[in-house]
C-alpha positions as CSV (number, residue, x, y, z in Angstrom):
1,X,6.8,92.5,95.1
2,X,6.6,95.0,92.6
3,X,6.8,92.7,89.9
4,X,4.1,90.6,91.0
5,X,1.9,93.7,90.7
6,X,2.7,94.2,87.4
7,X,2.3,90.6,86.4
8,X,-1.1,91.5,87.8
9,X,-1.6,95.0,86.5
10,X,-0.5,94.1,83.1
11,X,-2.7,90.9,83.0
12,X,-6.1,93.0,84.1
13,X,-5.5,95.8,81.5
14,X,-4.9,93.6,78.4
15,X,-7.8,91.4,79.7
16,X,-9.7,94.4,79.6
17,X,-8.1,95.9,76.2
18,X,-9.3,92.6,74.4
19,X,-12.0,91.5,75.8
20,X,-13.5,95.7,75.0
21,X,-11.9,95.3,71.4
22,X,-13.7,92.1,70.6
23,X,-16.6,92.7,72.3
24,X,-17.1,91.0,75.0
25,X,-17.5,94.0,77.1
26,X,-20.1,95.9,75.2
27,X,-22.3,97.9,77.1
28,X,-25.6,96.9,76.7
29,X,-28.4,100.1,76.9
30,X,-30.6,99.9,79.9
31,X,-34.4,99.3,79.3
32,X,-36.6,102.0,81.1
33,X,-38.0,99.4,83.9
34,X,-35.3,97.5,86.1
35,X,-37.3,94.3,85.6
36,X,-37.4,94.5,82.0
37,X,-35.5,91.8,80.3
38,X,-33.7,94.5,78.3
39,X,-31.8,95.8,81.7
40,X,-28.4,95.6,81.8
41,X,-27.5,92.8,84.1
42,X,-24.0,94.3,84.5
43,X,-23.3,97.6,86.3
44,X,-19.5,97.4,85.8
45,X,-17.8,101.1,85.0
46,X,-16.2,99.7,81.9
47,X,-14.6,102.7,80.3
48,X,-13.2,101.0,77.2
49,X,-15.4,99.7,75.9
50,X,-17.5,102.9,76.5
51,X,-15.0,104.7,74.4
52,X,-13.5,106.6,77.6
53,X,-10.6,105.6,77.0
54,X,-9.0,105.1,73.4
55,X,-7.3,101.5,72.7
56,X,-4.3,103.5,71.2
57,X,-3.7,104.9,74.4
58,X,-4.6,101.7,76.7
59,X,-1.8,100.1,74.7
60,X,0.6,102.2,75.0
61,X,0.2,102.2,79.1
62,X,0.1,98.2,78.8
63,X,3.5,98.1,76.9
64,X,5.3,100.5,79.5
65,X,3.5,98.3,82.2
66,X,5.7,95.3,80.2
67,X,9.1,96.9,79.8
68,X,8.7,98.3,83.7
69,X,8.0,94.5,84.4
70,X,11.2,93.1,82.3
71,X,13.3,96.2,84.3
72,X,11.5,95.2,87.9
73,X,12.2,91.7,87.0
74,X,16.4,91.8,87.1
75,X,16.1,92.9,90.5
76,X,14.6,89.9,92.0
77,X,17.4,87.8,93.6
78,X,17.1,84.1,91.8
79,X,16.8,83.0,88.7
80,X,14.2,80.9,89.6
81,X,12.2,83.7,90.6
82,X,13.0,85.8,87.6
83,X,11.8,82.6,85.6
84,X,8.6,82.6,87.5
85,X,7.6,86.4,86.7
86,X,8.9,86.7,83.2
87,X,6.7,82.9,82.3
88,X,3.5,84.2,84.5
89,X,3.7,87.6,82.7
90,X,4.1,85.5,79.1
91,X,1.8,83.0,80.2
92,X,-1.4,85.6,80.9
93,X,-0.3,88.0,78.3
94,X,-0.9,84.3,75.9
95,X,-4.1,83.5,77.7
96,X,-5.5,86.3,77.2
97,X,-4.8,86.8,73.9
98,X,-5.0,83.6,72.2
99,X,-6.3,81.1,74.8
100,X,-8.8,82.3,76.4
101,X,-11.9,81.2,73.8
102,X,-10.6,77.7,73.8
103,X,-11.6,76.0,77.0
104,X,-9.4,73.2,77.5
105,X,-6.3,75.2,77.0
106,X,-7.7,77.7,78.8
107,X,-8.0,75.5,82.0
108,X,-4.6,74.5,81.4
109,X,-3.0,77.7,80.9
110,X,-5.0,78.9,84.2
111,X,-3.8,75.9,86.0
112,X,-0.4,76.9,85.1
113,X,-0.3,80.5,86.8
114,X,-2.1,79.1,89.9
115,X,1.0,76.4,90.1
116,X,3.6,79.5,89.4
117,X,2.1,81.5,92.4
């Protein structure tokens, strides 16, 4: 069980680590009228990419996520299982990374970790 939260856990923060390094999460500045067209649509608390958090340290707490999940990993009776975790832990640390702007891998890749769950 603990692995699977870690798959999890470590797949959320580097989504968040590279989607805030790239961009995609940039916080847009809020127009004075909530109906203007310059309001910002999305009122997610996203501290990256508002600088809250540095990437150095986000990083660091991601890889320590990993090598808990490689530890957390030899514990889980099967290899089979083991498989499972260590490919869905590869498989979304790749999506994310390098998959994710091209659509038809992307799909394919997401397919993937639905089939390993």
């Amino acid at each position: 069980l603990i692995s699977l939260l870690l798959v999890t856990s470590t797949s959320m923060i580097t989504n968040d680590y590279y989607d805030a390094r790239n961009g995609v999460d940039a916080v847009q500045i809020e127009g004075p009228d909530k109906n203007s067209p310059t309001q910002n649509q999305y009122d997610h608390y996203h501290p990256l990419a508002q600088g809250l958090i540095p990437f150095s340290i986000t990083k660091t707490f991601d890889s320590y996520l990993y090598a808990i999940l490689l530890l957390s990993s030899a514990l889980v009776p099967g290899v089979i299982s083991r498989l499972f975790i260590i490919g869905g832990a590869i498989i979304t640390y790749l999506y994310t990374v390098h998959l994710k702007p091209k659509t038809w891998i992307k799909n394919a890749s997401c397919a993937a970790l639905v089939s390993m769950s």
